[in-house]
Each structure stands twice: as structure tokens, then as C-alpha cells.
C-alpha positions as CSV (number, residue, x, y, z in Angstrom):
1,X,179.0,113.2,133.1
2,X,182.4,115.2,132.6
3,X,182.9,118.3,134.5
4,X,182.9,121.1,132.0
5,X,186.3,123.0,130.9
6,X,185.8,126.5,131.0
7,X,186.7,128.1,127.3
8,X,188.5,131.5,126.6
9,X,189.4,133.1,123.5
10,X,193.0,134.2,123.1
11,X,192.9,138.1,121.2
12,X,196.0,137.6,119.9
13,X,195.4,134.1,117.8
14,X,191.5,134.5,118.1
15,X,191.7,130.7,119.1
16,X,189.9,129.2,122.2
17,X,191.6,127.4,124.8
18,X,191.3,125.7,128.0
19,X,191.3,129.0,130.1
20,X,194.0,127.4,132.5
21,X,196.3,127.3,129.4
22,X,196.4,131.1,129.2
23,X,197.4,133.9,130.5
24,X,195.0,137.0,131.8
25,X,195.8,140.3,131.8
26,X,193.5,142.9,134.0
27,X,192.5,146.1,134.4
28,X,192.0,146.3,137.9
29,X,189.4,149.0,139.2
30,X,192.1,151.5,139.5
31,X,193.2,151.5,136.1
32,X,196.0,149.3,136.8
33,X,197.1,146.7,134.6
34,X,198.8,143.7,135.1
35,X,199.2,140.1,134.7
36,X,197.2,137.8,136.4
37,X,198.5,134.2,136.9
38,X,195.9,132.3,139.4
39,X,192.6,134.6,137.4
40,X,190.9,135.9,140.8
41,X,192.2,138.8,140.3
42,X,189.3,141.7,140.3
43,X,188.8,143.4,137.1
44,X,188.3,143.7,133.5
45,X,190.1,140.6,132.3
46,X,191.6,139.6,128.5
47,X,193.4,135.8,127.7
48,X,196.6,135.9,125.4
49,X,198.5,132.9,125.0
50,X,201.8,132.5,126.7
51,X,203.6,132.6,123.3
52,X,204.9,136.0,122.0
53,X,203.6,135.7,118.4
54,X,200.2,135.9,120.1
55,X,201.3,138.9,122.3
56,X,202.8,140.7,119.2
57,X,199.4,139.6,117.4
58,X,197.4,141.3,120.1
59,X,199.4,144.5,120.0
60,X,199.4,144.9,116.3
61,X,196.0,144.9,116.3
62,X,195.3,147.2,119.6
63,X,193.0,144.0,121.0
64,X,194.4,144.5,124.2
65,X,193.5,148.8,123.6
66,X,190.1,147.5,122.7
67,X,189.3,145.4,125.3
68,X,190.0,147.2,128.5
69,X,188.3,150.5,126.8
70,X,191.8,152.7,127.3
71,X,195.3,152.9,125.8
72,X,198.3,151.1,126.8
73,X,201.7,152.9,127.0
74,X,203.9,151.4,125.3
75,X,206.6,150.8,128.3
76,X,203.4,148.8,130.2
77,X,203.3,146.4,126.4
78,X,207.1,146.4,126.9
79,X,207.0,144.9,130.6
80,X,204.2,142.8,129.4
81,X,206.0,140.8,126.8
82,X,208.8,140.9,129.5
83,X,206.6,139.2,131.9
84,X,205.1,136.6,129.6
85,X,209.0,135.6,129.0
86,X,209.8,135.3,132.7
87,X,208.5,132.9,135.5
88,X,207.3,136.0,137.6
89,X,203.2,136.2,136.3
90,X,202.0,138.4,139.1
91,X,203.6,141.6,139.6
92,X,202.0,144.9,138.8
93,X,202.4,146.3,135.4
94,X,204.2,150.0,136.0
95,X,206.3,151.4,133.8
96,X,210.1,151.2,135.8
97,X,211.0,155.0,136.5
């Protein structure tokens, strides 16, 4: 019997993937949120795929507002989309003062 894939839906293409394919983004306890690349993480978590149509998908649409229950500044979407673009998946999402 094959082991079973965990499945998550991405909120910017609504399409479900193999949850190793995409990229979560928490809400940690503190109201922090950043990117999480290994997904152990604590938090509130969300999937988007590493492709920035989906990003700008999930923005459009405030699914990323909707799901972790508060508003996202705009300079924390800004370092978001940076972050899906770069290599570097696990720093803090803060907006650079």
C-alpha cells in the first residue's frame, strides 16, 4: 500500500498540490508573519505556490487577509513576493525600517 501524499490547496490558484511543492506562509502566535520553508513552523499556516502569478492572485483577492483573520501591510506583501523570488525561505517577514 502507498504511503499517502499529504494535499494542500494553493489560495492563489485554488489548485491542490503535493504540500512539499508549496510554499507556507505563517502567522506565528505573535502576530508575526513569515515564510515558512521546512512547515514546522508554529502557527496559523496558508500554501501559495512558488510562482508569482499565484502570489499576485492571492493578493488580489485578500486570501492571504482572509486566512490569517488580520490585514497585511503592504511593505510585509512586498517582502513576501521578494522572498518567493529569492533562495532565502526562512527569514521573518518585517517591514525593513
Amino acid at each position: 500500500m502507498p504511503k499517502k501524499i499529504p494535499m494542500r490547496q494553493c489560495l492563489g490558484c485554488r489548485e491542490m498540490k503535493q504540500k512539499r511543492e508549496l510554499i507556507r506562509v505563517v502567522r506565528s502566535p505573535e502576530g508575526e508573519v513569515l515564510l515558512d520553508s521546512r512547515g514546522k513552523k508554529p502557527g496559523r499556516g496558508a500554501y501559495v505556490c512558488p510562482d508569482a502569478d499565484c502570489l499576485k492572485r492571492a493578493v488580489k483577492s485578500k486570501a492571504l487577509s482572509r486566512a490569517f483573520g488580520v490585514d497585511i501591510p503592504p511593505e510585509i506583501m512586498e517582502e513576501l513576493s521578494s522572498q518567493i523570488n529569492s533562495e532565502d525561505n526562512d527569514q521573518p517577514l518585517t517591514p525593513k525600517s
